[in-house]
C-alpha positions in Angstrom: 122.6 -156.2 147.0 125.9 -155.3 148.7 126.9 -153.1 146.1 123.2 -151.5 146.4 123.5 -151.3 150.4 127.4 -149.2 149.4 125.8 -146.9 146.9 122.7 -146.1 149.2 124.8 -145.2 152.2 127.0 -143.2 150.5 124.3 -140.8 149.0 122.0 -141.1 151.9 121.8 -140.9 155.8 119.1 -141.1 158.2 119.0 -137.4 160.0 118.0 -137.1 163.9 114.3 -137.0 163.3 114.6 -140.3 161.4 113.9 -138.3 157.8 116.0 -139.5 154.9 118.0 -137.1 153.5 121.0 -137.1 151.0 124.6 -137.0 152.1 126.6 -134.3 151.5 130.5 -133.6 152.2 129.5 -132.7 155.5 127.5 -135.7 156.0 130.2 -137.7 155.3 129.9 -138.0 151.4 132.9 -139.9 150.2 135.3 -138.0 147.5 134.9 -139.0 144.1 137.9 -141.1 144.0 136.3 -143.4 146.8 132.4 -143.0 145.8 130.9 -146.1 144.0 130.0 -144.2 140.2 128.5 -147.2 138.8 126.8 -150.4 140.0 128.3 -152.6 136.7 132.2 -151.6 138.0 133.0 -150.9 141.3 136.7 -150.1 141.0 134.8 -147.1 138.5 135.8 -143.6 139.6 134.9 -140.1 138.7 137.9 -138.5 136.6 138.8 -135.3 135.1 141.3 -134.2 132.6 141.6 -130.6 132.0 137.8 -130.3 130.8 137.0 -133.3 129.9 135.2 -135.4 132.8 134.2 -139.5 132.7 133.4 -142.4 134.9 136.4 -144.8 134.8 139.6 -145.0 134.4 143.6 -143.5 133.5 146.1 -145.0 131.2 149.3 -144.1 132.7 152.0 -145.4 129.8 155.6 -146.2 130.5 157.9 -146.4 127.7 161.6 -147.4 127.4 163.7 -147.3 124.7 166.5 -149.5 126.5 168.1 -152.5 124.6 166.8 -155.7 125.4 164.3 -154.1 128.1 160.2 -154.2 128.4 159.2 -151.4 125.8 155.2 -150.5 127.2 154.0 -150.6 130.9 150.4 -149.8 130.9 148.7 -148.8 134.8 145.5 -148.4 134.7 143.8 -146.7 137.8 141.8 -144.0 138.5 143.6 -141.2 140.2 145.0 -138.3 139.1 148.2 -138.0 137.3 150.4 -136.6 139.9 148.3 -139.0 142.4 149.3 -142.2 140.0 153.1 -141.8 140.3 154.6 -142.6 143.3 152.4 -146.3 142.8 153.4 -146.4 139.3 157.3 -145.3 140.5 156.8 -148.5 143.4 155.9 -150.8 140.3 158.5 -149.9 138.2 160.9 -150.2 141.1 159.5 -153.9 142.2 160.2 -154.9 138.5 163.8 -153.5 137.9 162.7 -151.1 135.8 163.0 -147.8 137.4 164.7 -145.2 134.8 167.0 -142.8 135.8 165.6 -140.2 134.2 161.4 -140.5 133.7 160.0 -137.8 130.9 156.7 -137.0 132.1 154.2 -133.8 131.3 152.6 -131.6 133.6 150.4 -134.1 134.9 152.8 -135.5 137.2 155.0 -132.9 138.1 155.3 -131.1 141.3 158.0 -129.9 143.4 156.9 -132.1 145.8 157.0 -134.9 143.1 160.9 -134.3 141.6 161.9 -134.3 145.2 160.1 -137.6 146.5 161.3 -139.6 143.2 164.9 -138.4 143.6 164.9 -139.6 147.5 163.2 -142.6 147.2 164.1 -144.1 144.1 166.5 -142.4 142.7 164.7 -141.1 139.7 165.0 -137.2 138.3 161.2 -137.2 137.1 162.1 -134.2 134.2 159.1 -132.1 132.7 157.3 -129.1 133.1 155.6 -128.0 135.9 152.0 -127.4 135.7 151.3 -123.8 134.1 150.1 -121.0 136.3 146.9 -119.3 135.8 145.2 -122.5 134.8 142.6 -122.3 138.2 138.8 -121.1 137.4 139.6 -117.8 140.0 142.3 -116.7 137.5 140.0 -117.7 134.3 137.4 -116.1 136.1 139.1 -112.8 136.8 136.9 -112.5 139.9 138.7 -114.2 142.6 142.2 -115.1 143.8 144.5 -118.7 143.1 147.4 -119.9 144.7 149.9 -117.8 143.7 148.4 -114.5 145.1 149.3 -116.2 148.4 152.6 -115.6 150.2 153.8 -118.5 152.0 157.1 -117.6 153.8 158.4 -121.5 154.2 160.8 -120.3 156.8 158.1 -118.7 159.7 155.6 -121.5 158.3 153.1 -118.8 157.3 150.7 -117.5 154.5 150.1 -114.0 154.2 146.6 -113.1 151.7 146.9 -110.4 149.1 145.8 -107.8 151.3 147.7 -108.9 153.9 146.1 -111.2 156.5 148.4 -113.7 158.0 147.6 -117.0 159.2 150.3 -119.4 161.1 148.6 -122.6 161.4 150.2 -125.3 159.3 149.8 -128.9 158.9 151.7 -131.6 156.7 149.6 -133.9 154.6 150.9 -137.4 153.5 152.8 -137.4 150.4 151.9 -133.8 149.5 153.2 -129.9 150.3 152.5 -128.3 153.6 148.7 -127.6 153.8 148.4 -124.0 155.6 144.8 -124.0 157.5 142.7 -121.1 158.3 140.8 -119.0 159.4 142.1 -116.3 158.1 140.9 -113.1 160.0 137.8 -111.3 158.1 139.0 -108.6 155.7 137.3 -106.2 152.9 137.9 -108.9 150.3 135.6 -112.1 152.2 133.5 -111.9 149.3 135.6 -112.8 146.4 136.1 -116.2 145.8 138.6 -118.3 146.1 139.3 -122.0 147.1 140.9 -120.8 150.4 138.5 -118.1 151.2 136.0 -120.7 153.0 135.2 -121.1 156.5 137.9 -123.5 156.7 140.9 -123.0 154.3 143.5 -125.3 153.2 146.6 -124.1 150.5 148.8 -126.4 149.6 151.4 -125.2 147.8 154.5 -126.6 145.9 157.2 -126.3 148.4 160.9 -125.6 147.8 163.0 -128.5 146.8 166.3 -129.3 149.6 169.6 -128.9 147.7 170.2 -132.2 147.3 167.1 -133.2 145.0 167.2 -129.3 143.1 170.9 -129.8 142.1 
């Protein structure tokens, strides 16, 4: 019944005229990394990988080489990749058996990643950052992604493609700078884009210091 009471709450509120109506984001509907997906497992969460989507969990897989060391570590969660290391970096670290160089794919790599390894463990996470022109805008052709955004680091600003600037900037925990909107109304308001809403966050990979890019 508790479980029940979690799952109804989530999907459903009670409006001001006392009419039941279902929840969404601005309602207060949890992300899909908190919402209850299944009554039968609890710690079940919605995940996506590329195109494939599931209720449940990752396998993140940790393999050493090293004489006389652990070969596998297996954590199983249900964040995102690049979510998953710096819990999977803590593990490894509590253990003694943080690498000193970790081979990872694009999952987990960021520049916000190689720089937080190399500061607080003393990792150099090595791998290729996530490909550009993977967003549904650029697939699309009918819309603009990240990278048609100018964010001058230095002035803290993001300038749109046809030249709107917005200043207000904000740091999220363990992530880039998000840059919030609004951005002033131009000709282009109509195409989509994940920053073009009423609110708009862009989080960009920032650039690394000189001590973690050398």
């Amino acid at each position: 019944m508790t479980v029940l009471s979690r799952i109804l709450l989530q999907q459903f509120y009670v409006d001001a005229r006392d009419r039941l109506r279902p929840r969404d984001e601005k309602a207060g509907l949890p992300p899909a990394g908190l919402r209850i997906e299944s009554p039968y497992d609890t710690a079940a969460h919605h995940v996506s990988r590329n195109d494939k989507k599931w209720t449940g969990y990752h396998a993140h897989v940790t393999e050493t080489c090293d004489d006389g060391r652990v070969n596998v570590i297996t954590d199983v969660v249900s964040a995102a990749d690049i979510k998953a290391l710096p819990s999977i970096h803590q593990r490894l670290s509590r253990r003694r058996l943080l690498p000193e160089e970790h081979l990872v794919d694009s999952g987990y790599t960021s520049a916000a990643a190689i720089d937080t390894a190399a500061r607080e463990h003393g990792v150099e996470l090595v791998g290729p950052l996530p490909a550009r022109g993977r967003s549904w805008q650029r697939k699309q052709q009918t819309g603009f992604a990240r990278e048609d955004f100018v964010i001058d680091f230095d002035r803290r600003t993001v300038t749109r493609p046809q030249g709107k600037v917005t200043g207000r900037w904000a740091q999220a925990p363990a992530m880039a700078p998000l840059h919030r909107g609004p951005f002033p109304p131009d000709p282009l308001h109509s195409m989509p884009s994940a920053f073009l809403l009423h609110q708009r966050n862009l989080a960009p990979d920032r650039q690394l210091p000189p001590a973690a890019s050398a």
